[in-house]
FIMARLUM-569745 format. One record per atom (N, C-alpha, C, O): residue in one letter; x, y, z. Coordinates in steps of 0.001 Angstrom, whole numbers, plus 500000, padded with zeros to 6 digits. Atoms other than C-alpha are relative to their C-alpha. Example, Ala and Ser with C-alpha at 12.3 -4.5 7.8 and 13.67 -1.06 7.14 Angstrom:
residues 2
A500890498810500000A512300495500507800A500900501200500000A501936501181500665S499180498810499940S513670498940507140S499230501090500730S499739502198500899
This chain:
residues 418
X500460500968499002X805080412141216895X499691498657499368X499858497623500014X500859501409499981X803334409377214666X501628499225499346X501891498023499372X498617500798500311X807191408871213180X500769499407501005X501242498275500904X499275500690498197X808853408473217154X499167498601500053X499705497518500282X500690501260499546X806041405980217434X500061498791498862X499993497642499298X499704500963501053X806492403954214149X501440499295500147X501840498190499781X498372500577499755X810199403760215234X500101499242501185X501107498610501507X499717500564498645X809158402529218656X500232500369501127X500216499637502116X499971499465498859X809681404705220907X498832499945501152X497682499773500749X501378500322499305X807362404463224161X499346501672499863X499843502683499368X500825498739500082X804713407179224537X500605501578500440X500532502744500052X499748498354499626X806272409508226530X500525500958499520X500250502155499610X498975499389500635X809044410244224587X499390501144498054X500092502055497615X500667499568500960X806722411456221139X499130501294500811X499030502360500204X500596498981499563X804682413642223667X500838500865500136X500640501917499527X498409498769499132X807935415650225237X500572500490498357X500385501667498048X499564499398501128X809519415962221623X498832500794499541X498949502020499532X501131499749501220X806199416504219592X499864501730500956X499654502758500313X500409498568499075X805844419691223294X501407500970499251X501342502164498959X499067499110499803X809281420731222572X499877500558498672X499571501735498477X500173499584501722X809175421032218790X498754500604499448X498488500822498266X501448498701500444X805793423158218814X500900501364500532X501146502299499771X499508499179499300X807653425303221531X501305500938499443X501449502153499577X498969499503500271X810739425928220146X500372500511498137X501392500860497542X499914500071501384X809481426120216439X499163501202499699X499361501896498702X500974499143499888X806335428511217504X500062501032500733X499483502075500430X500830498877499192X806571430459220552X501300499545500550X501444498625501356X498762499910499851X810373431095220550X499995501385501635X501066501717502142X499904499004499558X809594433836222959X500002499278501872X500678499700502810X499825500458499236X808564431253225603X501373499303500621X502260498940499848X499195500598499156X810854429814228297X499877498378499762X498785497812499709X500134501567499650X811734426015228286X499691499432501351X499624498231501611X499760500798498588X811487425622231859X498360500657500420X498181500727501636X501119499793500284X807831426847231328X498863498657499714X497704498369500010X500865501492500682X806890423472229654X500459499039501744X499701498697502651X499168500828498939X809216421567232364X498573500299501243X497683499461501387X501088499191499027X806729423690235185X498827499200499974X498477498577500977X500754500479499792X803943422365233925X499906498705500095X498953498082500563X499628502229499950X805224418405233621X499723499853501459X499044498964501973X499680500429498434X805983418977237350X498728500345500585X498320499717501562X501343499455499276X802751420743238186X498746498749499501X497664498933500059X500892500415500451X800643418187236525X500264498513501155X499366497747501504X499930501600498939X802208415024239088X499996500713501571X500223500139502636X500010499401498033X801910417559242435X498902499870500433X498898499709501654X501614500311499273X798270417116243144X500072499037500495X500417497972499982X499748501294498743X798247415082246101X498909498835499616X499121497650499875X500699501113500512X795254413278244551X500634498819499653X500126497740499956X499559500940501065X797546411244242444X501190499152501023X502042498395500557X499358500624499024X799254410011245566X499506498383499917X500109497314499817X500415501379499994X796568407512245606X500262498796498852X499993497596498903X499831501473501253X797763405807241931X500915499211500717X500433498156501132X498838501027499390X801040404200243528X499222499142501580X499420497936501736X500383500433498629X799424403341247038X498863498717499568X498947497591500059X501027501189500824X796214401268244791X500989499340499408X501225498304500029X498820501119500252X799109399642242958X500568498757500757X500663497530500710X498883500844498377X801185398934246243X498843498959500035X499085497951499371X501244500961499501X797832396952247276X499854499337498974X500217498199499272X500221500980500660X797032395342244165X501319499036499762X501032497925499314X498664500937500196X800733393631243903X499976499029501628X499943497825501878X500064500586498681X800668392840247371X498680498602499921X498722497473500410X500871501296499774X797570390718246829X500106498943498756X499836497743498797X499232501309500951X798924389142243479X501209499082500691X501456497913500395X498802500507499280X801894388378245696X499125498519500891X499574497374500923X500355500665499156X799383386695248061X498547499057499303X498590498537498188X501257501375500405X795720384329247683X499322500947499748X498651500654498758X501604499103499875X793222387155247886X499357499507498497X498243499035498270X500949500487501512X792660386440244007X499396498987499919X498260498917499451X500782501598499828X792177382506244707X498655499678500990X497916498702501121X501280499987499207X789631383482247088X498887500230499529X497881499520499501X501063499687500229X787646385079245994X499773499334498289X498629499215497851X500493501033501355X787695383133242394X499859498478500689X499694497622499821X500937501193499419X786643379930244923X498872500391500622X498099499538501057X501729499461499363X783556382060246300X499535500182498854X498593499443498568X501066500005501375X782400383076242892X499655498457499587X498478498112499486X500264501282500483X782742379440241787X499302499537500493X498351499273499757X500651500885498669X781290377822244451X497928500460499791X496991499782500213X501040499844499266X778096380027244052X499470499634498630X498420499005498499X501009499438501529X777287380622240148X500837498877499191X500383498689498062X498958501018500791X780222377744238864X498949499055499443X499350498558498390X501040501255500118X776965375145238528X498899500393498896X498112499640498322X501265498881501116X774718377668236210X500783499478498824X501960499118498800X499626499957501472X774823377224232416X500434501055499818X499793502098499943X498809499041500685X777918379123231136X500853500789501729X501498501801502002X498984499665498593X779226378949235078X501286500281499770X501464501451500110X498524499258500092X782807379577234421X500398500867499146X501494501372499388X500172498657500532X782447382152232033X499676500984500797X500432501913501081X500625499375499025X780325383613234225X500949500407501142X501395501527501389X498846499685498827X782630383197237163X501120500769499525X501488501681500265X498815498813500379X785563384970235210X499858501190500002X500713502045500235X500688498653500083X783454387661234826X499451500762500899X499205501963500787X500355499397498407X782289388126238495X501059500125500345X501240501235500846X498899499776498914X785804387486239900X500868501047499534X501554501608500388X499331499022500367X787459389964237581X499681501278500284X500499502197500229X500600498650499463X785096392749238786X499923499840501248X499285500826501617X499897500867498788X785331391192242018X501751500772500245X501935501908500681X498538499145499821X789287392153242160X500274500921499089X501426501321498926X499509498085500669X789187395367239984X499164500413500930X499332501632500975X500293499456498816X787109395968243007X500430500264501170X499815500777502105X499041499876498457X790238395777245635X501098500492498942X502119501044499354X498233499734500282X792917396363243147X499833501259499168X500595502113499620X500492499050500618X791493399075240550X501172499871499362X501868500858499123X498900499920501766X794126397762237790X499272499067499003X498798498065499537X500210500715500830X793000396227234651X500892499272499989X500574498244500586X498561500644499791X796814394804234295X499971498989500834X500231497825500531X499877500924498702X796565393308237602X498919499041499834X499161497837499918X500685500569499920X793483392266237259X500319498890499005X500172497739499416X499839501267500905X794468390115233837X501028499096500406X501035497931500010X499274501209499932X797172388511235151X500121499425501532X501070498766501956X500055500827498828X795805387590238763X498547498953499327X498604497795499739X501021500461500301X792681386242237286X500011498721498237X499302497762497932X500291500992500881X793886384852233740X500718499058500310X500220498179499606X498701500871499543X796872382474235150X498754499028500105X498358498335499167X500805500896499176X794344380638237143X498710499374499106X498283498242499335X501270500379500172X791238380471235073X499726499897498120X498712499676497458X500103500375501461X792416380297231320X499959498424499732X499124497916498983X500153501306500058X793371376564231793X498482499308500395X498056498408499670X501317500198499895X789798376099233388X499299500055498519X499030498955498036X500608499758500596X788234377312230702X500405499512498789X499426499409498049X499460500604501007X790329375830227889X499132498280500474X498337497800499667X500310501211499353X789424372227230234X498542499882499554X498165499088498692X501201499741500609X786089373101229742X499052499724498700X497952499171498720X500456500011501343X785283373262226115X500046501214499311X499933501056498096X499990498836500464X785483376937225368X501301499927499255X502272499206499484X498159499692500867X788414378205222671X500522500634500541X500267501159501624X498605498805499265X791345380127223160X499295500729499884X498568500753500877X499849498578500044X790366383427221846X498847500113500671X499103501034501447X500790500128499203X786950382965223594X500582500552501568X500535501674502073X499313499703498666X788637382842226881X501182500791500644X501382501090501821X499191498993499611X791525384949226509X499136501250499485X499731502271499831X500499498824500255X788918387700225005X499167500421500946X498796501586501092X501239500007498674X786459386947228102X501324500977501160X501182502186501341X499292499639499023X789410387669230746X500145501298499820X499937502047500775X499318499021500392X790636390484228864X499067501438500157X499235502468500811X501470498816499555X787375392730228712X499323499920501227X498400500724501353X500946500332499114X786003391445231900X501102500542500995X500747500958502098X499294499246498985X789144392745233542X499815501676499734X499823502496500652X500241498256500043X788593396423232150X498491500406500690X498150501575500511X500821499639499158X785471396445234342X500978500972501450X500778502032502043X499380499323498876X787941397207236969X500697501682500028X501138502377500944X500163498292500310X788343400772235479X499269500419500399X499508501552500817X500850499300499632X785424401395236429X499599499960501366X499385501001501987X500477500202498709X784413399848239675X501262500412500965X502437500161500698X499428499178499265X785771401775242565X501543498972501012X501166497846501339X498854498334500422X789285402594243391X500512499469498352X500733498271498174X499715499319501445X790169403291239667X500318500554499895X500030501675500315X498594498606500087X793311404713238410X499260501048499003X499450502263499053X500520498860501154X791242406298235411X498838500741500510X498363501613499783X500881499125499465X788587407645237807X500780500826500751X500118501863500795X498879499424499525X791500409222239656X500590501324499154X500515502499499512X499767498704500722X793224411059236277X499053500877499679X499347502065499811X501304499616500585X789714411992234911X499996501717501057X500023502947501000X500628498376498369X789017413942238607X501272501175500275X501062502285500764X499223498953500063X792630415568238321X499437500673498617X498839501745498703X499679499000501025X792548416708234825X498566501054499714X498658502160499183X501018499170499855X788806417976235158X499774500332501002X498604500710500948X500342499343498941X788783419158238689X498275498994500912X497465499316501782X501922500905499800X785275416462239244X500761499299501383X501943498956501364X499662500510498839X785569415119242866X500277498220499372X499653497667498466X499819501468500202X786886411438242675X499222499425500710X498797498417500145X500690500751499240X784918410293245361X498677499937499393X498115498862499606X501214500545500831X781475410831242974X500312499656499065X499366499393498323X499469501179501480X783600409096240008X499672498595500380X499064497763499707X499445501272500192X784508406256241800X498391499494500616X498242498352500180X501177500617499910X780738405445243163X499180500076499101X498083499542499267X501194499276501389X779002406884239750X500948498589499292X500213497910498575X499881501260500823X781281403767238283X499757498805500508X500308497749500197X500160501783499354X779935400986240330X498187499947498960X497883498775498739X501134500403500631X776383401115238338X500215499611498253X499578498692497738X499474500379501302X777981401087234611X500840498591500395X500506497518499893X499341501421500153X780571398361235775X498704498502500330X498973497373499920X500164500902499732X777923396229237066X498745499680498682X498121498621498617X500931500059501037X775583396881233847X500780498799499055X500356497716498653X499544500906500966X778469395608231717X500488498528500226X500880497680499424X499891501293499640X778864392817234076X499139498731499802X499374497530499666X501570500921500554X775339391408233368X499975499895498608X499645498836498073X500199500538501484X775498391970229713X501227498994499630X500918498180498759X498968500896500348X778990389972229451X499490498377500197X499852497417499517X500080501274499287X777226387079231772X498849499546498780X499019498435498278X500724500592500926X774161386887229130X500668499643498968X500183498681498373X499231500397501114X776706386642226484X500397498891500032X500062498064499184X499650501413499890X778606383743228043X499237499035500029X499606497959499558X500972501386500019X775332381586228745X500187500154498920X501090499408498543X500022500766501165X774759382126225047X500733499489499375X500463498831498370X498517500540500950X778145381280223966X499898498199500800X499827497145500169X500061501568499407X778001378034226452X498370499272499440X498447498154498930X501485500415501109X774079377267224848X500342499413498788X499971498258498577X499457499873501826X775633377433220952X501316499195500463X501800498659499466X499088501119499899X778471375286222459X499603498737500314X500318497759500096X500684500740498806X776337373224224447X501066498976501042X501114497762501244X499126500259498888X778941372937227034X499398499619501083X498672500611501148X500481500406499461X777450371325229876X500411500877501243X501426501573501220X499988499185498648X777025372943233563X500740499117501125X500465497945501385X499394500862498488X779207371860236722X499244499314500760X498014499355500769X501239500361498692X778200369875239745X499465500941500527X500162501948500407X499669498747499141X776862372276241793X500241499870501484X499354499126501904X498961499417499302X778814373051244821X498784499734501582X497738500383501608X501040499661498522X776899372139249051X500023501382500891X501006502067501174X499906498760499546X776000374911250659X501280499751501268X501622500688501989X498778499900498914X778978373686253108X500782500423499635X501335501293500307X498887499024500817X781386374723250649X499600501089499748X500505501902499934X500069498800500362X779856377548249641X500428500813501217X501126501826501264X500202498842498702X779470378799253166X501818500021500832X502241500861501626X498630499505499331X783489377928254042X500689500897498784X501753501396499149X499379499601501206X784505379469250551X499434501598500362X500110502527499919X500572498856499821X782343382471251757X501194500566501639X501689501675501838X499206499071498948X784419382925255164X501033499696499575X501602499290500589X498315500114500434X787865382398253449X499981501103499258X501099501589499083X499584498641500554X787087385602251497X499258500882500765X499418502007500292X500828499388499739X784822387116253430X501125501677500529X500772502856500513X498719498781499660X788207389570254592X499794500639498561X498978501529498319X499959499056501324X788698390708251130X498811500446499733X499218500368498574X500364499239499740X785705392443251000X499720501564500814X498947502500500613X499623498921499197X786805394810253555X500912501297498741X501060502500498955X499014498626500732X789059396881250611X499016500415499596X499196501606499848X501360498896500896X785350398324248660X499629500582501706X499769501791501890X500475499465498463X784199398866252693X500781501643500232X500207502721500382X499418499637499641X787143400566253244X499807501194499386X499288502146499967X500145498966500892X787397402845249950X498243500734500093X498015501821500624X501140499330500007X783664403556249535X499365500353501773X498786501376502139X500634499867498888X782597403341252902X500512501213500754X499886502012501451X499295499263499200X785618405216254028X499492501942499661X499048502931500243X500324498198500425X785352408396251662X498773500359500826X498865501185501734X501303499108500624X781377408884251489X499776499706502244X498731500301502507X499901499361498389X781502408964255922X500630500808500499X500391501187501646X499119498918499694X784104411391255910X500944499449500766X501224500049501804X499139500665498697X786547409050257693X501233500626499250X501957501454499804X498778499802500883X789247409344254498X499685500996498475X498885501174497557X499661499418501579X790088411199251759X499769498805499044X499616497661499471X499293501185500766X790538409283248122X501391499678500484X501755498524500712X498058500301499561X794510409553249170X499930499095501316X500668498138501548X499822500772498284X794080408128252630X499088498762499866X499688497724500144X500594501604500613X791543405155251601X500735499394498919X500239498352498490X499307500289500842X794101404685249100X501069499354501388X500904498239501884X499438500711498902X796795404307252017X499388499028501344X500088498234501973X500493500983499402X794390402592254192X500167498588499352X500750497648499893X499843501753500832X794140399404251514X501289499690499946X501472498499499697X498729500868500315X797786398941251304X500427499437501442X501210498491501530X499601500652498874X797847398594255427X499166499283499867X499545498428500668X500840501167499472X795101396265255352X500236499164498768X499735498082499072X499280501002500567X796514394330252398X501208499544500285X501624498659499537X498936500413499145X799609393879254576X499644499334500702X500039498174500580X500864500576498942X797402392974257525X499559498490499446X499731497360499903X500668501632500865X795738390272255081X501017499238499966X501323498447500858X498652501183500205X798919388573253437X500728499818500947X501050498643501123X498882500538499395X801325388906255983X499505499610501273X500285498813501795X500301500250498532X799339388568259568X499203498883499779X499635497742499944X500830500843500371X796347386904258541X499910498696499475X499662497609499996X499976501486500762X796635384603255671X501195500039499972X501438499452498917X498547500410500454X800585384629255782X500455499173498833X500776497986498787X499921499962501881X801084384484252086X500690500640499498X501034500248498382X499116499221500115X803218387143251940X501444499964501142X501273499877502358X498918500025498970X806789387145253635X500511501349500390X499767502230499959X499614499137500176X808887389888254638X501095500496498853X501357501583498338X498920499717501476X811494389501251900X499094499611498552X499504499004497563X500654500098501127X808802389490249536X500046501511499556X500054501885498383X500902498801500242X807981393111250097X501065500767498919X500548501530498102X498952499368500912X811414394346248082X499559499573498747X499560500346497789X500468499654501535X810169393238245218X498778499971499633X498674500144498418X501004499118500151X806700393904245386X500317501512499668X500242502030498553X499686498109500066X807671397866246081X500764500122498592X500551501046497807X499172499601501177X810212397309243260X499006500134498212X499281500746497181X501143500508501055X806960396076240784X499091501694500237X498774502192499157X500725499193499955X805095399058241785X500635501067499698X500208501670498713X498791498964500639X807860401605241399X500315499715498375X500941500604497796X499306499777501153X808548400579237994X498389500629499213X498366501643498516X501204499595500122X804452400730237403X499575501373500221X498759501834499423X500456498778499568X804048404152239139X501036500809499122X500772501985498876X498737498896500781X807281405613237090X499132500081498777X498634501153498434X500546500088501639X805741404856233783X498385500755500473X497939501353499494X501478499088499679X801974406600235458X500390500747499749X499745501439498961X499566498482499298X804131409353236343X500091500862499175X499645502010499188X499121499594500854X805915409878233626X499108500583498881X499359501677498375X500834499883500773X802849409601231259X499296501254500683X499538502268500030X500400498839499155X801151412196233617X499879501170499391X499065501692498630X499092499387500685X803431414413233088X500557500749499062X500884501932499160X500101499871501390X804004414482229717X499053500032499181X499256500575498095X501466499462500556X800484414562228596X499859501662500621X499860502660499900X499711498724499334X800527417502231218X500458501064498876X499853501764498063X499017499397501491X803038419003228870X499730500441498948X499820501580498488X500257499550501369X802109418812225982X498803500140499611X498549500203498408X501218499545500151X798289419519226827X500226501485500116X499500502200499424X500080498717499608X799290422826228070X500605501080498883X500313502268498748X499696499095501113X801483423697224812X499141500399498874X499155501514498354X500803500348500796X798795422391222423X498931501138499979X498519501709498969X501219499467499892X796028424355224155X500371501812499820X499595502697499460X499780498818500216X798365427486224232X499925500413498678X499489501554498532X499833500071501189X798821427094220515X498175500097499391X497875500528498277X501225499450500055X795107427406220532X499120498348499000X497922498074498929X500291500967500854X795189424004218053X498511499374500281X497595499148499490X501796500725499872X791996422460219851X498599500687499145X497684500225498463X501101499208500785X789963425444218732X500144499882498586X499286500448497908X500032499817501453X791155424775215176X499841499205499658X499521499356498479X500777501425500407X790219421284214779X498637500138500747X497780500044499869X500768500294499756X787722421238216510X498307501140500769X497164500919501169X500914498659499837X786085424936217227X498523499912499652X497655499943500524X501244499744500808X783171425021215106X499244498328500360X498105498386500822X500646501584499709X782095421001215649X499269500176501538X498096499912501803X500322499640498545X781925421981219431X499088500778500290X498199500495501093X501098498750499804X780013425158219270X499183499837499315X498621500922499466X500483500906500396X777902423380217224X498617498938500626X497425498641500549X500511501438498912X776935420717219391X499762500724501666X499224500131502601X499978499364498399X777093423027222686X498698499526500319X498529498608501122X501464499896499666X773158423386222596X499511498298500096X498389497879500381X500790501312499873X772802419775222568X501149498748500456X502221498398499963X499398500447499283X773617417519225137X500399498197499761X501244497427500216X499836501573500457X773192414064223599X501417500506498908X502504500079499295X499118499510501075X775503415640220559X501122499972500841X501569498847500619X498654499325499078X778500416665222916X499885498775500845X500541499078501842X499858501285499275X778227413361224601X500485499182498951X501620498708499010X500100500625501131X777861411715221479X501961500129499917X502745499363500477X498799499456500074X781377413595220449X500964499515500824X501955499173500179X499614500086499016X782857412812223763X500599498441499881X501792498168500008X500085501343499777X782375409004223613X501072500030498771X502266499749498880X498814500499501373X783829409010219589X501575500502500258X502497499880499730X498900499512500284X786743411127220382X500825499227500721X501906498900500232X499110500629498806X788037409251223741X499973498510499539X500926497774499794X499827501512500548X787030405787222018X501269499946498775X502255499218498663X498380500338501033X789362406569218886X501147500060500234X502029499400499684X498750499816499923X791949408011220466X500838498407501233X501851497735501037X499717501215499624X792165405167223106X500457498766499320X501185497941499873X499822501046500676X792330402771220466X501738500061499955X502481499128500258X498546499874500407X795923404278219567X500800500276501105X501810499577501178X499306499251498414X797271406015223021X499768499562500816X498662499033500699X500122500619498705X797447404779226299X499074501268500748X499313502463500578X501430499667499897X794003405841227997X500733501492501007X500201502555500687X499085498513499024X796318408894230652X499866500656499185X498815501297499193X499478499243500693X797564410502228118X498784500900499531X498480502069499763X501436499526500462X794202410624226257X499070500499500964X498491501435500412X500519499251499117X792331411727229224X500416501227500323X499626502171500335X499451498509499819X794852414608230090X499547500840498431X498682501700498595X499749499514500884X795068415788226424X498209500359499589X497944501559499515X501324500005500275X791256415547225587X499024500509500945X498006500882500361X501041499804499503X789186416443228687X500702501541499938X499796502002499245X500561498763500661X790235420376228149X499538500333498914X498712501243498844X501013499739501144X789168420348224908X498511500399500006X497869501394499669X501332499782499782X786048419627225721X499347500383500970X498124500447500849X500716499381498682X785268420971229169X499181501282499476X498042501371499933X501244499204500166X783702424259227407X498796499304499806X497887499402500630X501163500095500906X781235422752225268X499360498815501218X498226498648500770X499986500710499317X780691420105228235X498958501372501025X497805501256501439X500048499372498245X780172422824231102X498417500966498618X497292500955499118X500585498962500665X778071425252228127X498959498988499327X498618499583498304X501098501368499927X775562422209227549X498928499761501153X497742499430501127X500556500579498542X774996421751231377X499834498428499943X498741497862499987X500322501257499861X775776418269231354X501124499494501337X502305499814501203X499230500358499012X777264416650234893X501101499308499891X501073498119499572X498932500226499911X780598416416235135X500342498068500673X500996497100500283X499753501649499396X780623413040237136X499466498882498565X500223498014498131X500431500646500881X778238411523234244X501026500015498796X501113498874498345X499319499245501282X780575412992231230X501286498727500560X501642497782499856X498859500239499223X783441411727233750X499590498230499468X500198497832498475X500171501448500164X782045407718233603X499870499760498557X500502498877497976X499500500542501803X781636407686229820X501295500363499889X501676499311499376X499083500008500342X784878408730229446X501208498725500583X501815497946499848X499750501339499956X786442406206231612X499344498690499112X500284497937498855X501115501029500147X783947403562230261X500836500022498418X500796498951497813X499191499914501443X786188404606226690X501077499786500344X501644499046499540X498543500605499542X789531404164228599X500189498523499949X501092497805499519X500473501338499362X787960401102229838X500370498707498334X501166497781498179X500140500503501823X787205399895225508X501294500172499764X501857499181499300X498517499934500921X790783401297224564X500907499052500791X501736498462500099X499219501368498877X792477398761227576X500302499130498755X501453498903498382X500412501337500207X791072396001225400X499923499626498450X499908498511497928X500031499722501482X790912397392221691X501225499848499119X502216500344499655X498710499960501248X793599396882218679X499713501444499466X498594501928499292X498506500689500103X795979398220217820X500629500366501295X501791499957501305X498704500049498873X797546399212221445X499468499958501175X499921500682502063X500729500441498620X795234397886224231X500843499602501018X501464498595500678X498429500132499015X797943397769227430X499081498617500551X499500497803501374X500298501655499016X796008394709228607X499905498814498720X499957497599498913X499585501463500765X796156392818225044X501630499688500623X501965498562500992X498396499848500276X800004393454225418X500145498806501632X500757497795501976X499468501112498440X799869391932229059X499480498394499630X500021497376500060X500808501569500121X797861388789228049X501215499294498590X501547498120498426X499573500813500750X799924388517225067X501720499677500843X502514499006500182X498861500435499379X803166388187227725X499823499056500694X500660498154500722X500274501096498782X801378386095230513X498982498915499377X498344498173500124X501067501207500480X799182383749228125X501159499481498800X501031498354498323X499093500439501063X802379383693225416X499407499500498940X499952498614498282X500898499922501551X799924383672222552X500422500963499162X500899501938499743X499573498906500837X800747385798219236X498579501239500006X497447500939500386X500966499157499121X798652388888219752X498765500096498544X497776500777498816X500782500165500627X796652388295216447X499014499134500600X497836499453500768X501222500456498845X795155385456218637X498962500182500948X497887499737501351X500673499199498224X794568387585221559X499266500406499468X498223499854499818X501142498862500768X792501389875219492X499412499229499215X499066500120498440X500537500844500609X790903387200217568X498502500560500747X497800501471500308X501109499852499179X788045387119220332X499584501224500452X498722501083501319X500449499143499617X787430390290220943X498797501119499656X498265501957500384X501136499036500319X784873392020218790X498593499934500946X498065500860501561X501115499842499395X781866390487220231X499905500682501423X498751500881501804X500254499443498975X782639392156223616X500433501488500255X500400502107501318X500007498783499913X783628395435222272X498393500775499143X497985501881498786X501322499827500715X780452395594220709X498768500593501284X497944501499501408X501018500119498454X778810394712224440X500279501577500565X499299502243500901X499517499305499736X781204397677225384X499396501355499330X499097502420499870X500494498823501167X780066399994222824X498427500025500528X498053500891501318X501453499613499354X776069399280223442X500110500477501433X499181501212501769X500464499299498541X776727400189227353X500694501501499833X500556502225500819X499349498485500525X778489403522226015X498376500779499487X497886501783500005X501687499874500603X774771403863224105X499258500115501449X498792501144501939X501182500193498757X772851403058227111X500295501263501268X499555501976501947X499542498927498659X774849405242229618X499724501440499382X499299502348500096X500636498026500103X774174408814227649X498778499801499819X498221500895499916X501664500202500049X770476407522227183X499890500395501694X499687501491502216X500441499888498371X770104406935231010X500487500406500906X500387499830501989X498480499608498746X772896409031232982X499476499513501488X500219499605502465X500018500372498416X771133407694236140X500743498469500117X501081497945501178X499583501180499879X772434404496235245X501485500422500944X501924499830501931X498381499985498701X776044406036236861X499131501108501003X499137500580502115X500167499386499110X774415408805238817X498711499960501222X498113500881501778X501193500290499432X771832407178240718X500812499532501470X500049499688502423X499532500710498663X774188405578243850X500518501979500134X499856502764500813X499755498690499438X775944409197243913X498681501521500383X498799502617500932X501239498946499698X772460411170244077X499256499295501304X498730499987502176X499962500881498566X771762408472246845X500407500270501167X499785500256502229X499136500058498912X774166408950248868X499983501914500384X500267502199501548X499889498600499855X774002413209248624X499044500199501287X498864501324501754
């Protein structure tokens, strides 16, 4: 596998060989169409309906204004504060990972628009392409979220207490990012905007005040019993139709072919990864390998619940660093579901640190899928991109600390709402 990947190959292709070449080297006795079985069984859970349908919707509103909206309501309110447009990048990016639930999407509806700001400004490059870049992996967390989605397939944990158990971590790391930027604008002494009449604020407030309806929709929808995750998933893509094309007509009809075509190539590569983690979790675990790395460390740590958290956080943070965050979620949460479940520690809580490490590997060197996007849509060399980034994997890392200290910090809206 680490040779396929030195040569370049994409991920999937090192998982499927690395399944077949245990299979056919070990456990000659098995069937090939055994492994195949489970590839296919791992993309049939209707859950996972909802990744392409959150897609469909987030392209649809890159296609259209919803992003410019609501990055002129944030501005308008907090743009005038010391370290206001920092600040504002950092609300509006959790702001639309709150309708679109892509990091991806989120960096390149949000950095287009607001890197030149912020360059205008006084801030540096890597400053501002490292701000966008982490401030969009909030949207992992805050609800709909493709990685609160795999998490709830590959551990069986309802999605609907993922995706509200990640609105209290995303908005933790939203506040510690915003103290960061005042001090970075302080130590610059970048000066503060005009600030903004409440007349603007208040028409900048009904020009987005629609896009708030997609968190309504998703949270409101599940936790009343109106929708499923799958069906509040297809709800947002009719009412992001409704938006661009009726409403704000922003969208055409010969737009929608290649929207669908953007999301289809996006949902193939989910799928595919799926799939193939699928795969080659199910050969791995037959092969018993987890218990042999990692047997004795686990049983170990069972009796103690900070320990097995502890574990949890290092294993999904390193491997993220190198693997695209699917893969690592399928392959890693059986591992640890004994020593997890033989602890007694809540699955939903366990569930948000682990996103919350998907979230860090987005944004981390060496194969963060959202440096890779910034380094296509900002056309910077990606040593740049990553220039700026420690101080906010650091921020990232202390709310990893803070969240197994205080699990009410995510499970306090879902014990709410019970």
């Amino acid at each position: 596998m680490v040779v396929l990947l030195l040569m370049g190959f994409p991920m999937m292709v090192p998982l499927m060989v690395g399944a077949m070449v245990l299979l056919f080297s070990k456990f000659s006795m098995l069937e090939p169409r055994m492994l195949v079985q489970q590839m296919i069984g791992g993309v049939e859970q209707s859950v996972l309906v909802a990744v392409p349908m959150f897609i469909l919707a987030a392209d649809i509103m890159i296609k259209g204004h919803t992003a410019d909206r609501l990055l002129d309501l944030v501005s308008k309110f907090v743009g005038h504060v010391r370290g206001g447009l920092p600040v504002t990048t950092a609300v509006s990016c959790t702001l639309f990972g709150a309708v679109s639930g892509s990091t991806q999407a989120t960096v390149v509806a949000m950095g287009k628009p607001l890197r030149p700001k912020l360059l205008e400004a006084g801030y540096t490059d890597r400053f501002s392409m490292a701000l966008i870049i982490n401030a969009s992996d909030i949207a992992l967390l805050i609800p709909p979220s493709i990685g609160m989605i795999i998490y709830g397939v590959a551990s069986g944990t309802s999605v609907g207490e993922l995706f509200i158990a990640g609105i209290g971590p995303g908005l933790m790391i939203l506040v510690l990012f915003a103290v960061y930027c005042y001090i970075i604008s302080v130590w610059k002494k970048i000066p503060p905007r005009e600030a903004s009449s409440w007349g603007e604020r208040w028409l900048a407030l009904r020009r987005a005040s629609l896009a708030f309806g997609f968190p309504v929709i998703i949270i409101g929808g599940i936790y009343s019993g109106y929708f499923s995750p799958t069906e509040a998933a297809s709800m947002s893509v009719a009412y992001a139709l409704l938006l661009e094309m009726v409403i704000y007509r922003e969208v055409k009809l010969s737009d929608l072919p290649g929207v669908a075509l953007s999301t289809g190539m996006i949902t193939a590569v989910v799928f595919i990864l799926v799939a193939a983690g699928m795969g080659f979790s199910w050969i791995v675990s037959f092969a018993q390998i987890p218990d042999l790395l990692l047997g004795d460390v686990v049983a170990n740590a069972a009796d103690n619940p900070l320990m097995v958290l502890g574990l949890v956080a290092v294993a999904y943070f390193v491997g993220c660093m190198f693997v695209d965050p699917i893969v690592v979620i399928l392959i890693l949460t059986p591992i640890f579901a004994p020593a997890i479940q033989s602890a007694g520690l809540d699955p939903v809580h366990v569930g948000t640190i682990v996103v919350l490490q998907a979230a860090i590997g987005s944004a981390t060197p060496p194969f963060g899928c959202d440096i890779f996007t910034a380094v296509a849509i900002f056309r910077r060399p990606y040593l740049d991109v990553i220039a700026g980034t420690p101080p906010f994997v650091f921020i990232l890392l202390l709310s990893t600390v803070l969240l197994i200290l205080f699990p009410q910090i995510a499970l306090f809206l879902p014990q709410l709402m019970d």
